[in-house]
DOMITI-476341 format. One record per residue: residue in one letter; x, z, y of N, C-alpha, C in turn. Coordinates in Angstrom, 1 decimal. Each point is the difference from the previous one (the first is absolute). Example, Ala and Ser with C-alpha at 12.3 -4.5 7.8 and 13.67 -1.06 7.14 Angstrom:
<rs>
R   aa   n_east     n_up   n_north   ca_east    ca_up   ca_north   c_east     c_up   c_north
R    A     13.2      7.8      -5.7      -0.9      0.0        1.2      0.9      0.0       1.2
R    S     -0.4     -0.7       1.1       0.9      0.0        1.1     -0.8      0.8       1.1
</rs>
This chain:
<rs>
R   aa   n_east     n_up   n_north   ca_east    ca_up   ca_north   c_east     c_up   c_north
R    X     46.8    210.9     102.8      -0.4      0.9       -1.0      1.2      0.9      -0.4
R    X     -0.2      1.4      -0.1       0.9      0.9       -0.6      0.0     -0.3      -1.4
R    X      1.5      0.0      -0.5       0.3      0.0       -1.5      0.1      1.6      -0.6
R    X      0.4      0.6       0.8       0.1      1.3       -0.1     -0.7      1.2       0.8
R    X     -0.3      0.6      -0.5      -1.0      1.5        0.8      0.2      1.4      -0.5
R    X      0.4      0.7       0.5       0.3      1.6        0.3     -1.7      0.5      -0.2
R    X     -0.2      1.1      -1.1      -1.1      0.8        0.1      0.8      1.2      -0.1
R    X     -0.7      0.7       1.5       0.2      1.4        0.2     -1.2      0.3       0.0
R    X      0.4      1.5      -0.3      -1.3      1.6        0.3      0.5      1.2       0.3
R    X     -0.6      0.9       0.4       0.1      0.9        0.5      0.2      1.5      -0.9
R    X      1.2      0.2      -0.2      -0.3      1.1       -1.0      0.5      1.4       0.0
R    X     -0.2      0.3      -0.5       0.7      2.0       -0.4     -0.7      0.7       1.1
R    X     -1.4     -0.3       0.3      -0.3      0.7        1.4     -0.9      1.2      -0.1
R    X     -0.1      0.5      -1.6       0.0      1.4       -0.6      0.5      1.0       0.5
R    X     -0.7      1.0       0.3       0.6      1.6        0.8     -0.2      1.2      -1.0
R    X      1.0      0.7      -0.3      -0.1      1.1       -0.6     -1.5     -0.2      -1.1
R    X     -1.1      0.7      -0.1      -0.5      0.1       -0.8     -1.2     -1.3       0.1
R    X      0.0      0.0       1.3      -1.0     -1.6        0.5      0.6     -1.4      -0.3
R    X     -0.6     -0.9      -0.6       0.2     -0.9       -0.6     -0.8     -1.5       0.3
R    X      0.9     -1.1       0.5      -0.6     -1.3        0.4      1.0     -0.9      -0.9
R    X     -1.9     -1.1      -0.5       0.6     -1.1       -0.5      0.4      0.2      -1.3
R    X      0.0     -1.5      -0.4       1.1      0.7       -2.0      1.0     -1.1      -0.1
R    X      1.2      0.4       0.9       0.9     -0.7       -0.2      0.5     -0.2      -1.4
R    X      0.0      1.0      -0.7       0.8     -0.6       -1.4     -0.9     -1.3      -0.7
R    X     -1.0     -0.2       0.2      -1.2     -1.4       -0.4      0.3     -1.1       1.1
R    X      0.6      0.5       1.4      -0.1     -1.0        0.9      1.2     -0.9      -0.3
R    X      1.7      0.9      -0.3       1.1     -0.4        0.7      0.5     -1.1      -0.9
R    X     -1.0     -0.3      -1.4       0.6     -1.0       -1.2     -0.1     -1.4       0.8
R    X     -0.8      0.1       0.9      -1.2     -2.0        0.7      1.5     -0.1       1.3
R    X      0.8      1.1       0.4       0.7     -0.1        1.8      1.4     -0.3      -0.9
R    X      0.5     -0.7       1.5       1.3     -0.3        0.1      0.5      0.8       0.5
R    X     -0.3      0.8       1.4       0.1      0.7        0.9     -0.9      1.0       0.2
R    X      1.0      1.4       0.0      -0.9      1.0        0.3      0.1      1.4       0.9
R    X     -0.9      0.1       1.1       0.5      0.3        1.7     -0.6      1.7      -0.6
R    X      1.3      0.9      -0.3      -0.2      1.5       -0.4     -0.2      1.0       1.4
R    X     -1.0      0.7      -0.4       0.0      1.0        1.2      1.1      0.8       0.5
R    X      0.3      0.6       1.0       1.7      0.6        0.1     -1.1      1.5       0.5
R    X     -0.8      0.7       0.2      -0.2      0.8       -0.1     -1.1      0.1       1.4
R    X      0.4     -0.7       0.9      -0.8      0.4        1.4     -1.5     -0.2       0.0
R    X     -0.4     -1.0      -0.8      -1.3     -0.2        0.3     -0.8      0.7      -1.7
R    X      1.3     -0.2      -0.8      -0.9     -0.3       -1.7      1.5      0.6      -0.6
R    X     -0.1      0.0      -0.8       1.2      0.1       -1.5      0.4      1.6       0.3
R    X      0.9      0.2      -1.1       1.1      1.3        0.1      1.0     -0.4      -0.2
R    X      0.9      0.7      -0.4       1.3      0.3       -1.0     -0.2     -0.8      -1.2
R    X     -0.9      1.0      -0.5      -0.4     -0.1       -1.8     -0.3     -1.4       0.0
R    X     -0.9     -0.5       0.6      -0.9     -1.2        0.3      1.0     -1.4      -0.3
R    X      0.8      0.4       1.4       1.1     -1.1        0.2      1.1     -0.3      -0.9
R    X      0.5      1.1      -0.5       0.7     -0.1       -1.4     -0.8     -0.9      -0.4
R    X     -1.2      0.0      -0.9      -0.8     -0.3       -1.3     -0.4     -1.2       0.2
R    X     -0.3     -0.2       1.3      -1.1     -1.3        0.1      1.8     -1.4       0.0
R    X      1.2      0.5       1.1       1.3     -0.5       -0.5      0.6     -0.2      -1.3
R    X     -0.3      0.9      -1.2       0.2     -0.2       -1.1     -0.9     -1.0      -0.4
R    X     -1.7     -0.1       0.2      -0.4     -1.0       -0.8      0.2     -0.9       0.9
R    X     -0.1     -0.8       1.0       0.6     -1.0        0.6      1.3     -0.9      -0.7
R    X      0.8      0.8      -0.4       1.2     -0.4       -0.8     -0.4     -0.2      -1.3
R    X     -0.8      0.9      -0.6      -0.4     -0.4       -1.7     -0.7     -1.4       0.1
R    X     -0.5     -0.5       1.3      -1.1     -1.0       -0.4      1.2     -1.6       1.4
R    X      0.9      0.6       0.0       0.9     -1.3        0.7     -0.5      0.1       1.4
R    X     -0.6      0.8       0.6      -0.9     -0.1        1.2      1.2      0.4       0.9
R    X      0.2     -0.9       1.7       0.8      0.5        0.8     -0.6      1.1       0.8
R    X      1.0      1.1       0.5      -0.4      1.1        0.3      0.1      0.0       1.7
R    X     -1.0      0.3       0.5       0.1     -0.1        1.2     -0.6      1.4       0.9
R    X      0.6      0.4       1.5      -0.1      1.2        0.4     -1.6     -0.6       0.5
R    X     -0.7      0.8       0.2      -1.5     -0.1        0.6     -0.4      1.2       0.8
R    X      0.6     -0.2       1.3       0.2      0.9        1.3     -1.2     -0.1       0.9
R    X      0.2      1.1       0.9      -1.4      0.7        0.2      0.3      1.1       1.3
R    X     -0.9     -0.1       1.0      -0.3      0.8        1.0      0.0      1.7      -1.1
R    X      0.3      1.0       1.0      -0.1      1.3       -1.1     -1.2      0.4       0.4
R    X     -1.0     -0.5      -0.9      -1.4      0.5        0.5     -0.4      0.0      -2.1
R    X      0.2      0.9      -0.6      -0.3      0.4       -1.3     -1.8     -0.3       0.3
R    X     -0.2      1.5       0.7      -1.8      0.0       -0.3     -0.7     -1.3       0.7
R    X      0.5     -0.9       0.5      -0.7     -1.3        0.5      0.5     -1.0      -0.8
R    X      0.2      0.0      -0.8       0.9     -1.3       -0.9      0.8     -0.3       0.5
R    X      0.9     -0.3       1.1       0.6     -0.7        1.1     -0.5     -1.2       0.6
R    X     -1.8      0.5       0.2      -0.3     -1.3        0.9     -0.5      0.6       1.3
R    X      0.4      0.8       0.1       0.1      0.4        1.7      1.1     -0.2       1.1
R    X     -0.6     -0.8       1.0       1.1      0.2        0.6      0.5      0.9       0.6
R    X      1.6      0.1       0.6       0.5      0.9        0.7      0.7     -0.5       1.2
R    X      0.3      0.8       1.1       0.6     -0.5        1.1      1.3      0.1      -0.1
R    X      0.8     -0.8      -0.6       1.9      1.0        0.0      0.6     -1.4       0.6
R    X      1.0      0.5      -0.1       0.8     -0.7        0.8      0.9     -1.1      -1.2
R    X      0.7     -1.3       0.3       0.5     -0.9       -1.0      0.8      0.4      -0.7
R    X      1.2      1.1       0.9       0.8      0.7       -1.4     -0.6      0.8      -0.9
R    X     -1.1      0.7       0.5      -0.5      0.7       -1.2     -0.4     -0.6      -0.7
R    X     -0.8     -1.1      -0.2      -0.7     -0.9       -0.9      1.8     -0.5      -1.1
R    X      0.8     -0.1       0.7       1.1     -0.8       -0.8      0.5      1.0      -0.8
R    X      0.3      1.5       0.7       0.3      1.1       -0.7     -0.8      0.3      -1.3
R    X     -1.5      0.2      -0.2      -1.1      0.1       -0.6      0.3     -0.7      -1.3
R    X      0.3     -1.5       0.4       0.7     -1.1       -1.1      1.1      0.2      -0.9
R    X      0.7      1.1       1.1       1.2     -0.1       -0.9      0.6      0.8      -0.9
R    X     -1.0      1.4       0.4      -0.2      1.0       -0.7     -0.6     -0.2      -1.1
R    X     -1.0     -0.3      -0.2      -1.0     -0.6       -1.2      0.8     -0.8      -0.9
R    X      0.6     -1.5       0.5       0.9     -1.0       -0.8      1.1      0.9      -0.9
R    X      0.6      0.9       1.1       0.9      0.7       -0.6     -0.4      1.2      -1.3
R    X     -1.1      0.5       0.4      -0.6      0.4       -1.1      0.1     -0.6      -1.5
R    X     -1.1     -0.9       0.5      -0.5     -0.8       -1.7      1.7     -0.8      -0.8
R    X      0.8     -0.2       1.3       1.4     -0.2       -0.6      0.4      1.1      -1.4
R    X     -0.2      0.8       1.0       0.6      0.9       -0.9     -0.6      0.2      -1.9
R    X     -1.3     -0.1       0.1      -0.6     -0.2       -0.8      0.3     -1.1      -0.9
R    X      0.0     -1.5       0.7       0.2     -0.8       -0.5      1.4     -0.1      -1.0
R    X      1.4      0.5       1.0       1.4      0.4       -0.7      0.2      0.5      -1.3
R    X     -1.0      1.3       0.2      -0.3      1.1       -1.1     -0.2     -1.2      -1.3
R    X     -0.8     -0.3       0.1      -0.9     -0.9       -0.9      0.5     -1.3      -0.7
R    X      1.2     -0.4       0.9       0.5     -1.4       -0.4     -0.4     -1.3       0.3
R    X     -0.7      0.1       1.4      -0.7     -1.0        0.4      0.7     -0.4       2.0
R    X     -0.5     -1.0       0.2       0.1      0.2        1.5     -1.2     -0.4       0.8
R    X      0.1      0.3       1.4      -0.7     -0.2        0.6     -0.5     -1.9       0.3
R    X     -1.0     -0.4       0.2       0.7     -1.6        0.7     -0.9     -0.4       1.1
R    X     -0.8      1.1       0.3      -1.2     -0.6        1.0     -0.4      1.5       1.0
R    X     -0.7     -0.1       1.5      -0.5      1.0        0.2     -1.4     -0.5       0.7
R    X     -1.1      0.9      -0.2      -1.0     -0.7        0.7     -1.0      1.1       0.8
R    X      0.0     -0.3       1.1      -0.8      1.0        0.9     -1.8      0.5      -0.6
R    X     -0.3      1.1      -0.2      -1.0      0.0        0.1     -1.3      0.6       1.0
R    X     -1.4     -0.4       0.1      -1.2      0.0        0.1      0.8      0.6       2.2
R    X     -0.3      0.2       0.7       0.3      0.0        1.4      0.9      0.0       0.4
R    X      1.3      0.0      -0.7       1.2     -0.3        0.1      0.1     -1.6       0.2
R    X     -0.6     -0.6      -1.8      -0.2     -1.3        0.6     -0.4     -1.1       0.6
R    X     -1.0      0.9       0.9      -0.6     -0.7        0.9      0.7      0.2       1.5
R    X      0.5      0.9      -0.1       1.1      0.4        1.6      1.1     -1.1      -0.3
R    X      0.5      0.0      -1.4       1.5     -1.2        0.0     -0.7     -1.0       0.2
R    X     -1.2     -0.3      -0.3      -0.5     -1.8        0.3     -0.7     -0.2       0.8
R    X     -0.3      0.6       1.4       0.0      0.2        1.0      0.3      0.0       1.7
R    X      1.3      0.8      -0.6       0.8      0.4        0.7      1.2     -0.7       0.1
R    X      0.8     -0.3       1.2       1.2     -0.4       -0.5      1.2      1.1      -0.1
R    X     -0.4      1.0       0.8       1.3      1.5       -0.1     -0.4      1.0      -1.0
R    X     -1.3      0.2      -0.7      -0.2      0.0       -1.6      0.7     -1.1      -1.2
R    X      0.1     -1.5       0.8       0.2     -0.4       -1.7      1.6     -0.2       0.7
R    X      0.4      0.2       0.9       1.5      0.1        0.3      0.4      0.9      -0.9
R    X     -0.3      1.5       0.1       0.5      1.2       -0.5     -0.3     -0.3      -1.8
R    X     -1.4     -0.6      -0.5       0.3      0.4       -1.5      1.4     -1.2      -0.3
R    X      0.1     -0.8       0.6       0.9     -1.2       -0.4      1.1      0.6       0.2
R    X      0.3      0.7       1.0       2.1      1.0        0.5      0.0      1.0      -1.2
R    X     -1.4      0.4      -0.4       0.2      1.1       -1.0      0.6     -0.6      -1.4
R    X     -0.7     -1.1      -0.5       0.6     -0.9       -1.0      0.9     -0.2       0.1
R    X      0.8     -0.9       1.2       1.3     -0.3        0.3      1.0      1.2      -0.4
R    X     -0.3      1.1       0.8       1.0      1.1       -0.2      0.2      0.7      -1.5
R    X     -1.5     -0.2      -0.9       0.4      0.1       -1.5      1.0     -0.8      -1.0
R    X      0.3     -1.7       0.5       0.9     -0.7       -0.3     -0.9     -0.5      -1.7
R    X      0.9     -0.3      -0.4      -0.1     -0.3       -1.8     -0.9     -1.1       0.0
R    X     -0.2     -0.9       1.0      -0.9     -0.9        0.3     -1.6     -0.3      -0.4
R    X      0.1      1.5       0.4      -2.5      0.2       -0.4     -0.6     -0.9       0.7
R    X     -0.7     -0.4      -0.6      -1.2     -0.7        0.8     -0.8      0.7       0.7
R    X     -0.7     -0.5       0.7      -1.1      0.2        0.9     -1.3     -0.5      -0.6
R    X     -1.0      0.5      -0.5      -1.3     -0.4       -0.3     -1.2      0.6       1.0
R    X      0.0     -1.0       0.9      -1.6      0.1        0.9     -0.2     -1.5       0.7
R    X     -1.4      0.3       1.0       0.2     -1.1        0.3     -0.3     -0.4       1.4
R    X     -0.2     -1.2       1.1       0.3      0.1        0.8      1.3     -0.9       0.6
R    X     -0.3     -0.6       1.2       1.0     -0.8        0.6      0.4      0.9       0.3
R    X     -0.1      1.3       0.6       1.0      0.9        1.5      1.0      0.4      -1.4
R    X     -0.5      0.0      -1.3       1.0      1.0       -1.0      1.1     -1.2      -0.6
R    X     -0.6     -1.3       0.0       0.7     -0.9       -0.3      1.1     -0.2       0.7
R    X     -0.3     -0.3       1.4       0.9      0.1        1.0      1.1      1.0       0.0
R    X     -0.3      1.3       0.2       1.1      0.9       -0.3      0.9      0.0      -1.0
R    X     -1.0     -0.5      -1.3       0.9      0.1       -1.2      1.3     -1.3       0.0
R    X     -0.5     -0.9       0.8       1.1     -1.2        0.0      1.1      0.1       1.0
R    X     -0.5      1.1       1.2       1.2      0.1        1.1      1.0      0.6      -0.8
R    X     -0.3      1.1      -1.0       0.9      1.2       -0.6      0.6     -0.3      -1.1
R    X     -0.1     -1.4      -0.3       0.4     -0.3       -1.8     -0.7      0.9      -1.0
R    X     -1.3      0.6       0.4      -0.2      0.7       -1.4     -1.0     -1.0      -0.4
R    X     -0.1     -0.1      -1.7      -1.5     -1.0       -0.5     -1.0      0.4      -0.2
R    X     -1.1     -0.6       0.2      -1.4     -0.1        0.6     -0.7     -0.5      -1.0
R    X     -1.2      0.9      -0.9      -0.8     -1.2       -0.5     -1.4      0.7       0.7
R    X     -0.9     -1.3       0.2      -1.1     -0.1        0.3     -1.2      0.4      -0.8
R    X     -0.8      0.8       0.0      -0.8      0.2       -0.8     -1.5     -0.2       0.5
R    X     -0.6      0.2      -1.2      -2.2     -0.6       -0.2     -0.9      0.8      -0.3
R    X     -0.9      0.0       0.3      -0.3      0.9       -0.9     -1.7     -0.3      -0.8
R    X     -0.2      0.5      -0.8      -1.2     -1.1       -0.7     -1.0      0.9      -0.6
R    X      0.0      1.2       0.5      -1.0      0.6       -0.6     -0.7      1.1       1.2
R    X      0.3     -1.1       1.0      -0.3      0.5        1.7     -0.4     -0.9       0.1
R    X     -0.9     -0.2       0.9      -0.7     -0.8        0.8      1.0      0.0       2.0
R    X      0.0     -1.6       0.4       0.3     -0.1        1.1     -0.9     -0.2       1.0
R    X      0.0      0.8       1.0      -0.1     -0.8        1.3      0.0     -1.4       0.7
R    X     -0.9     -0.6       1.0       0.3     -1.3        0.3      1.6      0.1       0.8
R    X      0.2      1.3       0.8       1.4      0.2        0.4      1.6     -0.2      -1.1
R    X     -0.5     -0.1      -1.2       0.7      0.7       -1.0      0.6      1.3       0.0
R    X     -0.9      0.8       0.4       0.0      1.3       -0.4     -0.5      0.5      -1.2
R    X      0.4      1.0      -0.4      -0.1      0.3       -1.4     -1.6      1.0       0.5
R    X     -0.6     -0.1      -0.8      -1.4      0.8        0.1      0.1      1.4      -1.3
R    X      0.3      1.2       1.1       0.5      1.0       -1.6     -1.2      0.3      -0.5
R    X      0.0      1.2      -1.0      -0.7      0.5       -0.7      0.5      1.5       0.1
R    X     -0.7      1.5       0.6       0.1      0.8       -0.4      0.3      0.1      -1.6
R    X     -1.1     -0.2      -0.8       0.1      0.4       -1.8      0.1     -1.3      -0.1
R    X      0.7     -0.6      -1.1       0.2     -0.9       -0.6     -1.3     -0.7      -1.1
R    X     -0.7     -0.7      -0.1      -0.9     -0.2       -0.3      0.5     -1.4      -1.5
R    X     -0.6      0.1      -1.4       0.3     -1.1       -0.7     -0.9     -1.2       0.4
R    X      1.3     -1.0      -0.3      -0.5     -1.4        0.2      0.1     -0.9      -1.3
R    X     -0.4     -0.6       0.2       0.0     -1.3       -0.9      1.6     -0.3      -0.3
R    X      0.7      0.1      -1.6       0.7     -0.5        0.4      0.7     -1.5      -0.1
R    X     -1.0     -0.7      -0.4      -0.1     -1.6       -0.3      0.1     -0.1       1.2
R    X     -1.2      0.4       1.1       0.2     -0.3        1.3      1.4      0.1       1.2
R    X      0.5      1.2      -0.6       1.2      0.8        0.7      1.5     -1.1      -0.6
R    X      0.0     -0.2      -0.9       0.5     -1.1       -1.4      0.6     -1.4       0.6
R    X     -1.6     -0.6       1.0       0.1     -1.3        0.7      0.3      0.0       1.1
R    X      0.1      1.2       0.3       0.5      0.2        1.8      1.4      0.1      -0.3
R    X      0.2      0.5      -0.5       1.8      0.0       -0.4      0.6     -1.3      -0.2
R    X     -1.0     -0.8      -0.6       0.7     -1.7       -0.6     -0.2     -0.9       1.3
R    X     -1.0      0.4       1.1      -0.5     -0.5        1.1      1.2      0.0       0.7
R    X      0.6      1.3       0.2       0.6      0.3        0.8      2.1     -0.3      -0.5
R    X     -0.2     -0.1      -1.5       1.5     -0.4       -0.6     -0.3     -2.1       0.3
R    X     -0.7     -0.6      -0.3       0.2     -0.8       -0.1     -0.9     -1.0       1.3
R    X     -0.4      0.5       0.8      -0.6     -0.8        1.1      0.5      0.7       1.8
R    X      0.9      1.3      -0.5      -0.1      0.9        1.2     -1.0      0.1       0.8
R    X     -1.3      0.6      -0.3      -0.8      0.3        0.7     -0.7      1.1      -0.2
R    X     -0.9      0.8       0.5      -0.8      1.5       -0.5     -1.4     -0.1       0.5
R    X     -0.7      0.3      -0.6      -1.3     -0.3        0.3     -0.9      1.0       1.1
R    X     -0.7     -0.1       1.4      -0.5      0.9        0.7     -1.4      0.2      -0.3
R    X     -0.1      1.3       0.4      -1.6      0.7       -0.6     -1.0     -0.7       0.3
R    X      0.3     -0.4       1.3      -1.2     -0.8        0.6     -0.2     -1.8      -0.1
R    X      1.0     -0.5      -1.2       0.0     -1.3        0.0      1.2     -0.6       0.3
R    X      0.1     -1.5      -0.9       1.6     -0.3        0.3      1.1      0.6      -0.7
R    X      0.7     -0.4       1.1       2.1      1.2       -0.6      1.1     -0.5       1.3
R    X      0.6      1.1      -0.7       1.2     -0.5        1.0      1.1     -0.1      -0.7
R    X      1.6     -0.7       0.8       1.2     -0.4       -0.9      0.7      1.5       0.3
R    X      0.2      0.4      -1.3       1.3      0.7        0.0      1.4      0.0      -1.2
R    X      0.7     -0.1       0.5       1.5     -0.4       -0.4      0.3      0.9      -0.8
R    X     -0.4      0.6      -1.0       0.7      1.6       -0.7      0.0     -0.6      -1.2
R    X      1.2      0.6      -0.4       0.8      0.0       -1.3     -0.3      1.1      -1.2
R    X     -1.0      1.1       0.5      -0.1      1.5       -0.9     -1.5      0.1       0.3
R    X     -0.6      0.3      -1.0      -1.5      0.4        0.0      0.1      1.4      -0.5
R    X     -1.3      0.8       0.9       0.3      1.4       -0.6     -1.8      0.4      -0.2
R    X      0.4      0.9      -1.3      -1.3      0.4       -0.4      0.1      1.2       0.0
R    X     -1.0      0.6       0.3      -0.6      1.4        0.4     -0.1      0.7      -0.9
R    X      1.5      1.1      -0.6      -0.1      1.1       -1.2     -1.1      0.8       0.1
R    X     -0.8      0.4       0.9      -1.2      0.9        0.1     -1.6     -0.7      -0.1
R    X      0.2     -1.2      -0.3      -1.8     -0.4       -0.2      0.1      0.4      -1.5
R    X     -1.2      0.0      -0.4      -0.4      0.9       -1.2      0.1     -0.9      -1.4
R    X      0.3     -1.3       0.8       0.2     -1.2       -1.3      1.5     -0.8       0.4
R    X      0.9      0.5       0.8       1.0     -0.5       -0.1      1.0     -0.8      -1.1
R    X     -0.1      1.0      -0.8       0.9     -0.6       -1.3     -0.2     -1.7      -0.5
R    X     -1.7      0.1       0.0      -0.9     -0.9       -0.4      0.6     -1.7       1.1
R    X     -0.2      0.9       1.5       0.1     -1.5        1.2      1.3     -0.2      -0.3
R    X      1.4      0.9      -0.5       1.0     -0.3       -0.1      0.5     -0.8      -0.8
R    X     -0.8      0.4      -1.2       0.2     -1.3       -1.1     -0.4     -1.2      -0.1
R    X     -0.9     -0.2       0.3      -1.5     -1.1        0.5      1.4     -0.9       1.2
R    X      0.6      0.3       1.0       1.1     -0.4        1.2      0.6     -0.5      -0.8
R    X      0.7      0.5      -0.8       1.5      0.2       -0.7     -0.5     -1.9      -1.0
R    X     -0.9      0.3      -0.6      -0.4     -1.1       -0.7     -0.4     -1.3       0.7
R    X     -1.0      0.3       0.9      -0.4     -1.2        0.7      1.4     -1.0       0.6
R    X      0.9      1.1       0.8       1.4     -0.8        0.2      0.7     -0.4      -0.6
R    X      0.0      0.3      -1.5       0.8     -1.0       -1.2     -0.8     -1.1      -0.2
R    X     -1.8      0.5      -0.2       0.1     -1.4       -0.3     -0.1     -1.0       1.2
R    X     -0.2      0.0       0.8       0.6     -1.0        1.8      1.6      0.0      -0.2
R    X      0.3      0.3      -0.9       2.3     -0.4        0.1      0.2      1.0       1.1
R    X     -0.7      0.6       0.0       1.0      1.1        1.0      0.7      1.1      -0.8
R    X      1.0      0.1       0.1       1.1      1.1       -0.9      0.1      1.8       0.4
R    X     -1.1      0.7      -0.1       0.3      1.6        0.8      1.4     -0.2      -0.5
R    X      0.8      0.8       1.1       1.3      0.5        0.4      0.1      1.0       1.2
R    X      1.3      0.7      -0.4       0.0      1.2        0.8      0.0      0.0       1.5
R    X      0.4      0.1       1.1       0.5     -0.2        1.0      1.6     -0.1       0.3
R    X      0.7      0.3      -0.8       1.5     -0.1        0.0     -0.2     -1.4      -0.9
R    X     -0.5      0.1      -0.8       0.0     -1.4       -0.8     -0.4     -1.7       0.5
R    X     -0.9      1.0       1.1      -0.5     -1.0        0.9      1.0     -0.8       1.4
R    X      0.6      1.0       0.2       1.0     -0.2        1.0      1.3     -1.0      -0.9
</rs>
């Protein structure tokens, strides 16, 4: 049984006048919060703002990096080569840094998103490259995805690794995550016990019956379902009362 659990989400992925999600309702329930660096979602303006409230509410600030596909969300794939993918990383990280400096805060986490992270947990010369890109940023970030090929890399390179769940997806008998174009509201009593399922029994429940074991330390809920705020707090609660303690990911390490 985990004593401790990391809730992340997804945030700042707001563009100029177009707007997703309500993070300032979401980011009070997270410990952890994966900000857009501009490729798929966020701006400038965005990433300042959504880094300042992160800090007003104790939330750690993490880069949330992205294939450069803006009009696709970044869930398309692309054909590039492993430096580019590490390059892509490191541009972005270095971005939201700068943001983060401005602001008084630091970085502590980076986390691939929507086709990106399925190439690093896939691949082994994808999750080679996001891991060298971490490495070469230093200041000892974590890594948040998941996957043995990314675990593995992360332990040849000395960078840390946390494992993550996810509970307002449904799995596969493969344990594959089963996406959702549009994000759809769920239950969040239901979404609530999947998270305590999976802090205190390691296991995730599949669509079709059963579950399977997964070993993750960070549960992440979906800033774009329409009741997010709601499954965030509903998580946040059910784990205190099971003794599990939300904590950040640096806190967790």
């Amino acid at each position: 049984m985990a004593t401790r659990m990391d809730i992340n989400a997804d945030m700042g992925e707001s563009f100029g006048r177009w707007t997703l999600g309500n993070d300032a309702e979401l980011m009070p329930y997270l410990t952890s919060a994966n900000i857009a660096c501009g490729y798929h979602g966020g701006d400038p303006h965005v990433m300042r703002a959504t880094v300042k409230l992160a800090k007003q509410h104790g939330v750690g600030v993490g880069a949330h990096v992205s294939l450069p596909d803006l009009m696709g969300f970044g869930r398309r794939r692309m054909a590039i080569l492993p430096q580019e993918l590490k390059d892509y990383v490191v541009y972005q990280v270095g971005a939201l840094m700068g943001f983060a400096r401005a602001e008084g805060a630091q970085i502590q986490h980076v986390k691939p998103h929507g086709a990106m992270y399925v190439m690093c947990s896939d691949n082994d010369d994808y999750a080679e490259a996001v891991v060298s890109a971490i490495k070469e940023l230093g200041g000892e970030l974590i890594l948040l995805l998941t996957g043995q090929r990314v675990a593995r890399a992360a332990q040849s390179m000395g960078v840390p690794f946390v494992m993550e769940g996810y509970v307002d997806l449904d799995y596969d008998k493969r344990g594959e995550l089963i996406l959702e174009r549009a994000k759809k509201p769920r239950d969040p009593e239901h979404v609530a016990g999947r998270a305590v399922m999976l802090a205190c029994e390691g296991k995730v429940p599949v669509r079709d019956g059963g579950s399977l074991p997964l070993a993750a330390r960070s549960v992440c809920i979906h800033g774009d379902a329409p009741n997010a705020a709601e499954i965030a707090k509903a998580t946040r609660e059910h784990l205190m009362r099971a003794g599990v303690e939300p904590v950040s990911l640096r806190d967790l390490l």
